[in-house]
C-alpha positions in Angstrom: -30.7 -6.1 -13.5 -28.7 -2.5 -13.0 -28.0 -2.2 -8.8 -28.3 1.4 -8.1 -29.0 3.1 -4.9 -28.8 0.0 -3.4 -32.0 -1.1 -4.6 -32.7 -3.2 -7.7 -33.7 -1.9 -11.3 -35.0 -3.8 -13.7 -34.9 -2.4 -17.7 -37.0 -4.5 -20.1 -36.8 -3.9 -24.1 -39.5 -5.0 -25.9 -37.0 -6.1 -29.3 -40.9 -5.6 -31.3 -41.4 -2.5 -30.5 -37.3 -1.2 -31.2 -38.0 -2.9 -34.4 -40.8 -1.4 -35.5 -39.4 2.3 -34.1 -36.0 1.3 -36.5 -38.5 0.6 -39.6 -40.3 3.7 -38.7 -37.1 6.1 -39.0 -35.5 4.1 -42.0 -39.6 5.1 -44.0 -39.4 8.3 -42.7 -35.8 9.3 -43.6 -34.3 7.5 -46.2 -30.1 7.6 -46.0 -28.0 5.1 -47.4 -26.5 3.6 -44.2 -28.5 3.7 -40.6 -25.8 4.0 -37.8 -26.6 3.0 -33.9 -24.7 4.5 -31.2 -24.7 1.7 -28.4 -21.9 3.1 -26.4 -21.7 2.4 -23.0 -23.0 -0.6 -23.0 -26.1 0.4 -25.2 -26.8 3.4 -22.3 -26.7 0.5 -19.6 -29.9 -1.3 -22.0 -27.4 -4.3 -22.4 -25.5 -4.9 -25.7 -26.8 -8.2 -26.4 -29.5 -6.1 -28.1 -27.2 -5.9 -31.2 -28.0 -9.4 -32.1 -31.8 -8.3 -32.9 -31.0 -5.7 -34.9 -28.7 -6.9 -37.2 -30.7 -7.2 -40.1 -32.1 -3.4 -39.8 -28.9 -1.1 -38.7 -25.9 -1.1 -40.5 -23.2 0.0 -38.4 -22.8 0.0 -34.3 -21.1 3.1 -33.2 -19.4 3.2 -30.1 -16.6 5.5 -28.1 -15.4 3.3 -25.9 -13.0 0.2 -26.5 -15.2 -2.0 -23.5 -18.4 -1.6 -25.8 -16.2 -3.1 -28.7 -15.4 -6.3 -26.6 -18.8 -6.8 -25.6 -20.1 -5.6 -29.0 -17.7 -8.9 -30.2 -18.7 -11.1 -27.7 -22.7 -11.4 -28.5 -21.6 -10.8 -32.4 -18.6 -11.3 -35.2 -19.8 -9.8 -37.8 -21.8 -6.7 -37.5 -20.0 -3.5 -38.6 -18.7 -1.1 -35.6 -17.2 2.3 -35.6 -15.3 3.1 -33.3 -14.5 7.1 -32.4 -12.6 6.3 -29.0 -9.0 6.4 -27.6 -6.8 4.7 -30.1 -3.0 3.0 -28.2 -0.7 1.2 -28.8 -2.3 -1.1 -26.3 -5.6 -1.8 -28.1 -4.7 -1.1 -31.7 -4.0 -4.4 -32.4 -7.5 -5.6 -30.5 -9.3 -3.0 -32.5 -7.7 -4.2 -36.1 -8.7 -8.1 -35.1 -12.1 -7.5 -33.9 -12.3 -5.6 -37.7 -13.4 -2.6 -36.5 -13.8 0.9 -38.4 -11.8 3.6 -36.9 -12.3 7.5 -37.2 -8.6 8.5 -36.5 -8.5 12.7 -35.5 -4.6 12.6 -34.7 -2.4 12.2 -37.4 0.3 11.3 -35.1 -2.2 8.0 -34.5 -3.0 7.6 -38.0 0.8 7.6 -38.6 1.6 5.0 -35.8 -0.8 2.3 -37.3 0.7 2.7 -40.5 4.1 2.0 -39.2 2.7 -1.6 -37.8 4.3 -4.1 -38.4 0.7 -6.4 -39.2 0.5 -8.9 -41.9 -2.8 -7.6 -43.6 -2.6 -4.2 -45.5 -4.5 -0.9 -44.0 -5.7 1.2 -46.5 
């Protein structure tokens, strides 16, 4: 339920029909990888949504580190980009939650090279 102007919304996703409009765009055009922006919150659908389409999208694109989080909490293991601000704060949050980053700063890029983590970035 979304609360706005103080009286209540309701948004209902029929997962079927998302489906079916996901298989429709993968005949029509035919890339190798089929990305989903979900960010803010999947446009205030509800992330949980991500657990439905697993199996049809390959990567979850996002620009904001909340959607990550939430993004992590309904799933593990389905591939996210992440084109937001990049900190020292949630660096190390991004890295665990095995997230892709596009980096546009080379002063960031240089930053997370310098960490002191025990995997290796390439």
């Amino acid at each position: 339920m979304v609360n706005n102007m103080n009286y209540p919304n309701y948004i209902f996703i029929n997962i079927n029909n998302l489906k079916n409009n996901i298989n429709y765009l993968k005949k029509e055009y035919n890339y190798q990888y089929y990305i989903l922006d979900v960010s803010n919150n999947a446009f205030n659908h509800g992330i949980y949504i991500v657990n439905y389409l697993q199996e049809l999208i390959d990567y979850l694109y996002v620009s904001n580190f909340a959607d990550v989080l939430l993004i992590r909490k309904y799933n593990q293991e389905i591939p996210i980009i992440y084109n937001g601000l990049i900190n020292k704060d949630n660096i190390y949050d991004l890295i665990l939650h095995n997230v892709i980053l596009i980096i546009k700063q080379k002063h960031i890029l240089d930053s997370i090279l310098n960490l002191k983590i025990k995997d290796k970035i390439d």
